[in-house]
C-alpha positions as CSV (number, residue, x, y, z in Angstrom):
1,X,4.9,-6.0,20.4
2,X,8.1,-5.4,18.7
3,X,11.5,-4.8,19.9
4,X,10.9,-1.7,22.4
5,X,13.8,0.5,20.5
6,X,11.6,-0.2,17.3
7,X,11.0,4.3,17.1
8,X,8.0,3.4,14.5
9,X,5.9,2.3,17.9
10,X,3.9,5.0,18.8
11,X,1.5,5.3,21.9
12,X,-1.7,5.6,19.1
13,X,-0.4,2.5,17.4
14,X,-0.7,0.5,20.9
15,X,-3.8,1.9,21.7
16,X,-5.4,0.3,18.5
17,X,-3.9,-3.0,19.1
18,X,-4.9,-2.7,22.8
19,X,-9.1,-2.7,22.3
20,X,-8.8,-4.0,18.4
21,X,-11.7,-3.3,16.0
22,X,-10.1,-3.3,13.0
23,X,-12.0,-5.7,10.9
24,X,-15.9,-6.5,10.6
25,X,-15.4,-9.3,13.4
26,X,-14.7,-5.9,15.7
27,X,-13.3,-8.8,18.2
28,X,-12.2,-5.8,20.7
29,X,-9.4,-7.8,22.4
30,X,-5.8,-6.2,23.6
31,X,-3.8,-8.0,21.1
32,X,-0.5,-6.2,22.7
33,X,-0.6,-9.1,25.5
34,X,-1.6,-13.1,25.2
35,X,-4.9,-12.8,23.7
36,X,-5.8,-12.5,20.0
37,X,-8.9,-12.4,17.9
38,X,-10.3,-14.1,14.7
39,X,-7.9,-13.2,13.1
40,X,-4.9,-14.9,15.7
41,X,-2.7,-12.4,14.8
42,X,-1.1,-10.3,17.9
43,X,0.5,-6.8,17.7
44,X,3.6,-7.9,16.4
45,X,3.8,-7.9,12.8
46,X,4.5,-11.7,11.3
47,X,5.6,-12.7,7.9
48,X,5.7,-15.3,5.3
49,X,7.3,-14.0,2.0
50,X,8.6,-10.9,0.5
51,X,9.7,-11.2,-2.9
52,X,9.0,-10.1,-6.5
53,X,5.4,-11.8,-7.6
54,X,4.9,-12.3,-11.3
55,X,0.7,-13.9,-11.4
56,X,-1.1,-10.7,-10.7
57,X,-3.2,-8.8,-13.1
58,X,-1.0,-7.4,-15.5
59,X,-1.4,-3.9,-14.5
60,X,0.0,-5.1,-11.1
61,X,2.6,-7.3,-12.0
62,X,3.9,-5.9,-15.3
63,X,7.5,-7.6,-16.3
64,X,9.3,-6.7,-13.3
65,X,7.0,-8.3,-10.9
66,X,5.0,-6.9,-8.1
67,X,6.4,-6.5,-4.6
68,X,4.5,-8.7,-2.5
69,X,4.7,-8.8,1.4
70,X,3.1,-11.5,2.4
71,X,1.7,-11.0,6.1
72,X,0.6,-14.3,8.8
73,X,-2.9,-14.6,9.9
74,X,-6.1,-13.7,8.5
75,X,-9.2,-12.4,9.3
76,X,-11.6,-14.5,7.0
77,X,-11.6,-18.8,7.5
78,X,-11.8,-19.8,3.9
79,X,-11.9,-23.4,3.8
80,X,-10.4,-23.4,0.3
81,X,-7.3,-21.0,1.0
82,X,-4.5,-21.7,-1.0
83,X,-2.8,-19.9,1.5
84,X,-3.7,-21.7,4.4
85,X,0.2,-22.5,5.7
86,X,0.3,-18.9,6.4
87,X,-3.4,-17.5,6.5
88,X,-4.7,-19.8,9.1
89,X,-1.8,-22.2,10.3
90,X,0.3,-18.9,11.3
91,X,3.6,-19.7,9.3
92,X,5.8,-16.7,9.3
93,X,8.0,-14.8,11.6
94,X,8.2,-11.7,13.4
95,X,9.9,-8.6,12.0
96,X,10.1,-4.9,13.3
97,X,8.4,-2.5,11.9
98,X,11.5,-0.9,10.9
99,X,12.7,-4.3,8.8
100,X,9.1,-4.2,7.3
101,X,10.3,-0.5,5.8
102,X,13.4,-1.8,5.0
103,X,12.0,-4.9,3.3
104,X,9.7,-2.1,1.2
105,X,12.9,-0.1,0.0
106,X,14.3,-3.6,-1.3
107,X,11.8,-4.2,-3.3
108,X,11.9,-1.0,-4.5
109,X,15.7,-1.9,-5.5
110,X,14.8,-4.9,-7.1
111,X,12.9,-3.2,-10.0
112,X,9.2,-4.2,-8.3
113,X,6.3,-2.1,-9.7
114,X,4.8,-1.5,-6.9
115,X,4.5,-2.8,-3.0
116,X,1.8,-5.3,-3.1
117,X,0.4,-5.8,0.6
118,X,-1.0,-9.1,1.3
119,X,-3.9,-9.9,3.4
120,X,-2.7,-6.9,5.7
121,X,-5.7,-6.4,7.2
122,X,-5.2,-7.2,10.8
123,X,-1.6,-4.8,10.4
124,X,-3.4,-1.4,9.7
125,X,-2.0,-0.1,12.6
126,X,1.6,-0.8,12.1
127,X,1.1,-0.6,7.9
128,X,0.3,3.2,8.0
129,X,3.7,4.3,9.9
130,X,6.1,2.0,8.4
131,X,4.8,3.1,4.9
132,X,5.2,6.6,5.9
133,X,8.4,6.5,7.2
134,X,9.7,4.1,3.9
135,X,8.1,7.0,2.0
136,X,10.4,9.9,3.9
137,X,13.4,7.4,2.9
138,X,13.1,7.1,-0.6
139,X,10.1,4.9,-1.5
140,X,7.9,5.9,-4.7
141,X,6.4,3.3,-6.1
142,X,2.9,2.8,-5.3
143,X,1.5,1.3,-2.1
144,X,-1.3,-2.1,-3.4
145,X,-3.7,-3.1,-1.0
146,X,-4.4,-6.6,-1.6
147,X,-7.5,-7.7,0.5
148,X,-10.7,-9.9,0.8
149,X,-12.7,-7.0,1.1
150,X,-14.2,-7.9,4.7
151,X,-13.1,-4.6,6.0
152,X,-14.5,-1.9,7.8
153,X,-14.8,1.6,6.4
154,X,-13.2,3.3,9.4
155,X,-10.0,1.3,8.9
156,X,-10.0,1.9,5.2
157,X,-10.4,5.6,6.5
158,X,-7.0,5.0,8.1
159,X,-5.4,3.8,4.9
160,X,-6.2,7.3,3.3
161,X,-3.5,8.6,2.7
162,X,-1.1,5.4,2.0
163,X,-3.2,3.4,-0.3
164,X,-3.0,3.8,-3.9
165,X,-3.9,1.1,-5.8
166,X,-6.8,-1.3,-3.8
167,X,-7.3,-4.9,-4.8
168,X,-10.2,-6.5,-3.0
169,X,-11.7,-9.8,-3.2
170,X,-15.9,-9.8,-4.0
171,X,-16.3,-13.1,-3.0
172,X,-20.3,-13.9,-2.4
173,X,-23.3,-11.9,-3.1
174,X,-25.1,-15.5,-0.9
175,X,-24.1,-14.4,2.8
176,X,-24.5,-18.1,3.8
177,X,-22.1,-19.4,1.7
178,X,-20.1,-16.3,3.3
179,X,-20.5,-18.3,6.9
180,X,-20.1,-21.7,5.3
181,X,-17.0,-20.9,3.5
182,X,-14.7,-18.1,5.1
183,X,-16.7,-17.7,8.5
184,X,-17.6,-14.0,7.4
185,X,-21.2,-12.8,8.9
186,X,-22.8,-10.2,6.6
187,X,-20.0,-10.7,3.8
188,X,-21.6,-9.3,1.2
189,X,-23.2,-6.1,2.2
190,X,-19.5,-5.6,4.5
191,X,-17.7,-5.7,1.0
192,X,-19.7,-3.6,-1.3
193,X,-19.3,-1.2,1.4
194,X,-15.4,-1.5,1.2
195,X,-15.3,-1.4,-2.4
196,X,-17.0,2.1,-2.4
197,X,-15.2,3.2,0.5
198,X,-12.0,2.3,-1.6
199,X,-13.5,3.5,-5.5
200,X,-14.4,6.9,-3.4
201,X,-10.5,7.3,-2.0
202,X,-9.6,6.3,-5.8
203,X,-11.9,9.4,-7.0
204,X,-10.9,11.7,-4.4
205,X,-7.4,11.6,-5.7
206,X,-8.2,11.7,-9.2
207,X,-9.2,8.6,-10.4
208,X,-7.7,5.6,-12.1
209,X,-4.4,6.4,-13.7
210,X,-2.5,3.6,-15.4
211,X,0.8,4.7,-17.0
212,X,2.9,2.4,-19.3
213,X,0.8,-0.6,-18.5
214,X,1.2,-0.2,-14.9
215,X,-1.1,0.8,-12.6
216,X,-0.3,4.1,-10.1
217,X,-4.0,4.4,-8.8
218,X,-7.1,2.6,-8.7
219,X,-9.0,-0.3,-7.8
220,X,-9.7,-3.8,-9.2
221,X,-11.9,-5.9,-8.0
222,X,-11.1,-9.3,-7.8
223,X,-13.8,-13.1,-7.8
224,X,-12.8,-16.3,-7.5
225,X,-15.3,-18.7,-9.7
226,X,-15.8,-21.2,-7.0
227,X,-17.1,-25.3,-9.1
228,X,-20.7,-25.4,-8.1
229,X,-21.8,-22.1,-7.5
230,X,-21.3,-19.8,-10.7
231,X,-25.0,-18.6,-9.9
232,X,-23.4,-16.8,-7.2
233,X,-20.4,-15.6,-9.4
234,X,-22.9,-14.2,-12.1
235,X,-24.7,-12.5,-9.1
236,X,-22.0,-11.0,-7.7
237,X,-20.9,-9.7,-11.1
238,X,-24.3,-8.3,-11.7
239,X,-23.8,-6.5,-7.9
240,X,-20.6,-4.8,-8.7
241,X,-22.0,-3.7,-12.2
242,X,-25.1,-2.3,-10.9
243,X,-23.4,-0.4,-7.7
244,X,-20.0,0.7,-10.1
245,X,-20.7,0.0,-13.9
246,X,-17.1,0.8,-15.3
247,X,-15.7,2.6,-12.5
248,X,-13.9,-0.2,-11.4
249,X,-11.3,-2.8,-13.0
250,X,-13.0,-6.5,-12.4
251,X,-10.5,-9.7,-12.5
252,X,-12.4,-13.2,-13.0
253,X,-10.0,-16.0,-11.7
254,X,-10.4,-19.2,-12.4
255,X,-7.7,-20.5,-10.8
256,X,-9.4,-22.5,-7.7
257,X,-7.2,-25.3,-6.7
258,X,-9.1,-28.4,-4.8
259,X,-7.2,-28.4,-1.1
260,X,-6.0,-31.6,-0.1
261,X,-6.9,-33.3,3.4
262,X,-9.5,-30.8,3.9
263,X,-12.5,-32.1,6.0
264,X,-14.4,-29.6,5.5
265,X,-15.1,-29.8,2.2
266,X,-16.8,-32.6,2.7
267,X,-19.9,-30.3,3.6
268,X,-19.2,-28.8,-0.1
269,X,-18.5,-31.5,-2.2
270,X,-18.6,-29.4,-5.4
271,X,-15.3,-27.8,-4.2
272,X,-13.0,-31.0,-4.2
273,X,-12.9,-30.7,-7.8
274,X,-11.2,-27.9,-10.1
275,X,-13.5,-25.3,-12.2
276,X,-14.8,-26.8,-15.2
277,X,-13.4,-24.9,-18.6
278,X,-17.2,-24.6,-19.4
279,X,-18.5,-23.3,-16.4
280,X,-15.6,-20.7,-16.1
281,X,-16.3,-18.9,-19.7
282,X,-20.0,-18.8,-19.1
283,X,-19.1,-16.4,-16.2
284,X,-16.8,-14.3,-18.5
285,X,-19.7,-14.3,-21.1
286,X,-21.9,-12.3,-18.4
287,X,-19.3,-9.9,-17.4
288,X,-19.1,-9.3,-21.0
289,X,-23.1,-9.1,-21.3
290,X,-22.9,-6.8,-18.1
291,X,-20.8,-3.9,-20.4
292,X,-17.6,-4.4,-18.3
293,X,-14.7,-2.6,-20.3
294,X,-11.9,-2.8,-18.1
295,X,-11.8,-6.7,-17.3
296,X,-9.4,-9.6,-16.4
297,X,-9.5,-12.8,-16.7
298,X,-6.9,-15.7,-16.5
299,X,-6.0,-18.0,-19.8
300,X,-4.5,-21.8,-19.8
301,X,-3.9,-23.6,-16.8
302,X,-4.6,-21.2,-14.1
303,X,-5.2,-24.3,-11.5
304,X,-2.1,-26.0,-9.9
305,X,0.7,-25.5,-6.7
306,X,2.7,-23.7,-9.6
307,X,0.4,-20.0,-8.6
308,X,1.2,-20.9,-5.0
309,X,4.0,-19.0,-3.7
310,X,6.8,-20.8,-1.9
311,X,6.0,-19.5,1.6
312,X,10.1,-19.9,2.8
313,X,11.0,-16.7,4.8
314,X,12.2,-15.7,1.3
315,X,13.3,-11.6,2.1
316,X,12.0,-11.8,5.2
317,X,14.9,-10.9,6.9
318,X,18.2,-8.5,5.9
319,X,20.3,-10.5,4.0
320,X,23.3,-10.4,6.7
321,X,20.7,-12.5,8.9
322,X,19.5,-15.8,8.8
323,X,16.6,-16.8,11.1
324,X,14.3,-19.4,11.5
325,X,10.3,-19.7,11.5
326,X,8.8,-18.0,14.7
């Protein structure tokens, strides 16, 4: 794992990574030694990016930017990622967990609203103490989970007390599109799941507060409008309106971007094209038939490299260090 005078390790954090379950894949392998799971990610925590992040929703991003922390690995295969240099082709490099507080307290300094966690999934073990201890130092601002909502409610159970604001993906009410596109088994009934999990922690502590513009507490739910299958997007809106009605924030993107030299979207030939204008506000026009009140949705060209961070090590490391990709 990481450096052994790292004092964040704790024998309970090991024995998580040792027999892992954390995600729905529950792959049960000891990620402390050679072997890893879907997910490829071992104990060690690995990052891309940790800067201020400006093309959230704006309750999340705000003027000064959101704090995001972007973490290596993933546990879904979306063929589509955007983020695929880091989610799936491992780009990143190995921090301590005591550099991943530090890296939350400079973000802090740097006027972020919040600390936006990104695809942190397979890190649940090492997220909880380093946010504690951050917290003990000075941190404040709120903690933002920013998943694709394949999770398992005992590992948002962990997450109880660190979480405040939770921004999951609802990707696919059609379970094989689920398997065809991100490799996720049982998406669909695994995220609705999560999402209540996460609305019920939201409740439990008093609900959706949103202060200046910003928000301290709550959830938003986020779905990508995928060319060729807003059948599936209208469904999925109708699910999360059916299960929540306006206890939860929904965020429509639009902002799918056609991956180049990608084989495998030669099985979904719909997807090597961008979202047609059209196609996207029919979508919105249901959400807004649905009742939804507290909605998001993306304006002008949402579609281009320009929404894709530069994944450079930027923050990665204390600024008297300069390292290379691990």
């Amino acid at each position: 794992m990481c450096e052994s005078s790292d004092h964040l390790i704790t024998s309970e954090l090991l024995s998580g990574f040792k027999a892992c379950n954390l995600c729905p894949h529950k792959c049960g392998v000891d990620r402390t030694g050679n072997k890893t799971g879907v997910c490829n990610a071992s104990s060690q925590v690995k990052i891309a990016r940790a800067a201020l992040h400006y093309w959230e929703e704006p309750p999340i991003s705000g003027e000064n930017g959101s704090g995001a922390v972007f973490f290596s690995h993933c546990t879904l295969k979306c063929i589509f990622c955007q983020n695929k240099a880091i989610s799936q082709g491992g780009f990143g490099s190995y921090i301590s967990l005591e550099r991943l507080s530090e890296i939350y307290l400079e973000l802090q300094d740097k006027g972020a609203h919040n600390i936006n966690l990104v695809s942190p999934s397979q890190y649940v073990y090492a997220i909880v103490p380093t946010v504690k201890y951050a917290r003990e130092k000075s941190l404040h601002i709120p903690i933002v989970y920013n998943s694709s909502g394949y999770e398992r409610e005992e590992t948002l159970d962990l997450l109880r007390d660190t979480v405040n604001v939770w921004l999951p993906d609802y990707k696919y009410t059609d379970d094989k599109l689920a398997r065809n596109l991100s490799r996720a088994p049982g998406y669909s009934s695994v995220a609705l799941k999560a999402i209540e999990t996460m609305l019920k922690q939201v409740e439990q502590h008093g609900g959706r507060i949103v202060d200046n513009g910003i928000m301290k507490q709550g959830i938003i739910v986020r779905h990508l409008v995928l060319p060729g299958h807003e059948d599936d997007s209208m469904n999925v809106l109708s699910t999360l309106w059916n299960a929540f009605g306006n206890r939860i924030d929904v965020s429509i993107m639009s902002q799918y971007t056609p991956p180049s030299n990608c084989e495998e979207l030669n099985s979904e030939p719909s997807l090597l094209k961008p979202l047609e204008h059209d196609m996207y506000e029919a979508v919105l026009d249901w959400a807004d038939m649905l009742g939804f009140e507290n909605l998001w949705w993306q304006e002008g060209d949402a579609v281009g490299e320009s929404f894709i961070p530069e994944f450079d090590l930027s923050g990665v490391f204390a600024p008297e260090h300069k390292k290379v990709e691990a």
